[in-house]
C-alpha positions in Angstrom: -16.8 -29.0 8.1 -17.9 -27.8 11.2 -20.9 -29.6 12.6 -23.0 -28.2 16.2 -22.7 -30.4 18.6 -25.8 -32.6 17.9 -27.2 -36.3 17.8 -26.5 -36.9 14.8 -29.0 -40.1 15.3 -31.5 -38.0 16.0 -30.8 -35.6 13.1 -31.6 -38.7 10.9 -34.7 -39.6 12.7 -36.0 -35.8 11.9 -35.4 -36.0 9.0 -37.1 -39.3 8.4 -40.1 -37.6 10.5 -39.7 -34.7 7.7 -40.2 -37.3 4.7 -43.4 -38.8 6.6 -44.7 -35.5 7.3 -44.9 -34.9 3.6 -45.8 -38.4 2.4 -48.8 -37.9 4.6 -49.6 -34.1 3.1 -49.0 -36.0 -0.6 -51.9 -38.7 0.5 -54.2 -36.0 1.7 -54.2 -33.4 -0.9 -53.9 -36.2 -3.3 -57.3 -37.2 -2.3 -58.8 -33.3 -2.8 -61.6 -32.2 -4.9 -58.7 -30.6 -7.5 -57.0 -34.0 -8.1 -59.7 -35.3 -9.6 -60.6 -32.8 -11.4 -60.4 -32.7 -15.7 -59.2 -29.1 -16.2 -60.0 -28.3 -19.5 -63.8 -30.0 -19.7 -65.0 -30.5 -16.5 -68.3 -29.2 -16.4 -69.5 -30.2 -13.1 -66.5 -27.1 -11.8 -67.8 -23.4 -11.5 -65.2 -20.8 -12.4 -65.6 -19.3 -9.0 -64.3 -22.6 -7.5 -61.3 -23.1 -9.9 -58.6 -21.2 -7.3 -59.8 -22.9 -4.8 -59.2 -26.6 -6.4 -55.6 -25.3 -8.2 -54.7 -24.9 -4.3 -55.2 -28.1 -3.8 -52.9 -29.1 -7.1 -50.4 -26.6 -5.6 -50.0 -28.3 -2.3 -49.8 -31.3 -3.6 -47.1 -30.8 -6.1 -45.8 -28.5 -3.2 -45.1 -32.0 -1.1 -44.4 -33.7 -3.1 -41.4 -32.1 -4.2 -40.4 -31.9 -1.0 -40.8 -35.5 -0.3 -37.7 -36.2 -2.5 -35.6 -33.3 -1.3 -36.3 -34.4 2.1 -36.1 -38.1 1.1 -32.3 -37.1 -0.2 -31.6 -34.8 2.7 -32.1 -38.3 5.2 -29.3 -40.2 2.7 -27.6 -37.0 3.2 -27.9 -37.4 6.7 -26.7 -40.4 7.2 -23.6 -39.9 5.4 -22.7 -37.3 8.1 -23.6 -39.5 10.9 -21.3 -42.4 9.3 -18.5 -39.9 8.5 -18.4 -38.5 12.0 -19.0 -41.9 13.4 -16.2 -44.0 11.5 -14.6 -41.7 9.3 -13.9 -40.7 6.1 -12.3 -43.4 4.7 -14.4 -46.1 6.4 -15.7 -49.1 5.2 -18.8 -48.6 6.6 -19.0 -44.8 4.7 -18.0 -47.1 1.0 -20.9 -49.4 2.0 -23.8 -46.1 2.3 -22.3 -44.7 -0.5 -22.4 -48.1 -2.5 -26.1 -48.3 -1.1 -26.5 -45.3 -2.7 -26.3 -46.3 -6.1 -29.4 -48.5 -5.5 -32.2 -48.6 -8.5 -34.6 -47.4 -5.4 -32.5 -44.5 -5.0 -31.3 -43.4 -8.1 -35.0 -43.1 -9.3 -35.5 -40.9 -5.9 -32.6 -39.0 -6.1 -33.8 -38.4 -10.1 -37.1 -37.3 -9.1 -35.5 -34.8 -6.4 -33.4 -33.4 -9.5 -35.9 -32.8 -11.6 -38.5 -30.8 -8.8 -35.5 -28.1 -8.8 -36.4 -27.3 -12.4 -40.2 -27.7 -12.0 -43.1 -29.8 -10.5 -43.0 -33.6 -11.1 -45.3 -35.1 -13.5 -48.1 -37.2 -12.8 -50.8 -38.7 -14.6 -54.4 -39.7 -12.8 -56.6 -42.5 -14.0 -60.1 -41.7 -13.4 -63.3 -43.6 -13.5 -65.7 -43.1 -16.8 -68.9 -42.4 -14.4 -68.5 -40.5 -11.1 -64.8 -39.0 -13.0 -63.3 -40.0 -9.2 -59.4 -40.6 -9.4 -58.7 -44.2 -9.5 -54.5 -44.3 -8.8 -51.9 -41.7 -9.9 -48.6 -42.4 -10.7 -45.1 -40.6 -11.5 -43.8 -40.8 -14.4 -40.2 -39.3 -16.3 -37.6 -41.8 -13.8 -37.9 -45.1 -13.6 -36.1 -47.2 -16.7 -37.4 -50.6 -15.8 -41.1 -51.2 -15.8 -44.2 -49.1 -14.2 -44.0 -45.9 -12.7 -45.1 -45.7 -8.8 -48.0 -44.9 -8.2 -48.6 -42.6 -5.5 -48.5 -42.7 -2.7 -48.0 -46.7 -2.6 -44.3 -46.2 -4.4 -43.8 -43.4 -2.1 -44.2 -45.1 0.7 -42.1 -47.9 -0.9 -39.1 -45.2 -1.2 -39.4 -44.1 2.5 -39.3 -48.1 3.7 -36.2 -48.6 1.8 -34.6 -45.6 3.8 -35.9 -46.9 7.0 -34.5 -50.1 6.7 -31.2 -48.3 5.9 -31.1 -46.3 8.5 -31.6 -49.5 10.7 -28.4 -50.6 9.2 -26.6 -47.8 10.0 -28.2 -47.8 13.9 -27.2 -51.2 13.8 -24.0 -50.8 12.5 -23.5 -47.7 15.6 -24.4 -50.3 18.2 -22.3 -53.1 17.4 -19.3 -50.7 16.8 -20.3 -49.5 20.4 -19.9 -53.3 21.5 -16.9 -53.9 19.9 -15.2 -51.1 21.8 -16.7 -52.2 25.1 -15.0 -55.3 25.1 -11.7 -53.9 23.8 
């Protein structure tokens, strides 16, 4: 495959930049007047405002779809950076690759699956009185356990890709040494 010349470093820094971008859209809009609101019953929501608070649904579902495509696209990344760095038959490539068959990651690269066919389900827990949303959470991937709640397992995804990529910068720099003293 023919790559630009680029950094590819730096292509996996965007890309993380891309994930946080949207993590921090998904805390925002998860926060809006719509996400708390009960659809069918809510009486304290005139019909006039209605649009207005499904724009706020639609933006968040919007990010956080993109979340996990962007979330893959970093692994994805990575694997081009590696390749290009070490090669395709590298060790270093068969230890991403076995990295990517993490619990963490299968559940994220499940949830990018899925927001190709439609928008990821969540489910809000709100309070009796003021109807204010308490925590929201995902649900459909994860086989172990409780779902993550948003954004707190979000956020736990996009630390598990940042520490890999500081594996794979580390693994760049001490390949670097190695050659140095060669």
């Amino acid at each position: 495959m023919f790559l630009p010349n680029v950094d590819l470093e730096e292509m996996v820094k965007a890309a993380l930049w891309n994930v946080d971008y949207h993590l921090r859209a998904v805390k925002h809009f998860n926060q809006q007047p719509g996400m708390s609101t009960l659809w069918s019953d809510d009486p304290t929501v005139e019909n006039e405002r209605r649009p207005h608070l499904q724009a706020d649904v639609n933006r968040f579902h919007a990010h956080l779809r993109s979340f996990f495509w962007e979330l893959v696209a970093t692994f994805d990344a990575m694997e081009v950076w590696v390749t290009e760095t070490y090669g395709r038959n590298s060790g270093r490539l068969a230890e991403l690759r076995q990295r990517g068959k993490a619990d963490w990651f299968v559940e994220v690269s499940n949830y990018r699956n899925f927001a190709h066919r439609c928008f990821l389900v969540s489910q809000g827990i709100y309070g009796t009185e003021n109807r204010k949303l308490i925590a929201r959470n995902l649900i459909q991937a994860r086989k172990n356990g409780g779902q993550p709640l948003i954004p707190d397992g979000l956020v736990e995804y996009l630390n598990e890709m940042h520490r890999l990529f500081v594996d794979i910068r580390n693994f760049a720099a001490a390949s670097a040494l190695v050659g140095k003293s060669e």
